[in-house]
Steps between C-alpha positions, in 0.01 A plus 500: 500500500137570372389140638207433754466179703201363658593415880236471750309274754435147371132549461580866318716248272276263443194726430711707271614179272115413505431807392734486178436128449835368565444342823568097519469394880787633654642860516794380335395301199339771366485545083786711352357836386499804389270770525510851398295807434509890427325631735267405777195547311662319182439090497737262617729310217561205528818271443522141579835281577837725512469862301809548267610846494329497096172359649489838723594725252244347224191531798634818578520637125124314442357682788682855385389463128119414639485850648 
């Protein structure tokens, strides 16, 4: 619950990975990562390789205390 996926047409996939710099030549080896913001006018954050549960919550607080 509270999760989004991506799904879409190959080229929506593709273009979308491009667009967040994760794409490697193939829909499927694509760069593990996480990205999350507050809002849709607030910037993207950024997390490379596999977000722990503490890596979330110390973007999250960063981003909160910035305000």
């Amino acid at each position: 619950e509270g999760w989004q996926f991506y799904t879409g047409t190959l080229a929506a996939s593709v273009a979308a990975q491009r667009a967040f710099n994760v794409y490697r030549g193939d829909k499927m080896d694509h760069a593990p990562v996480t990205l999350l913001r507050l809002s849709p006018d607030k910037p993207w954050i950024r997390i490379d390789g596999f977000a722990t549960a503490d890596d979330l919550l110390h973007e999250f607080d960063a981003v909160v205390a910035a305000r």
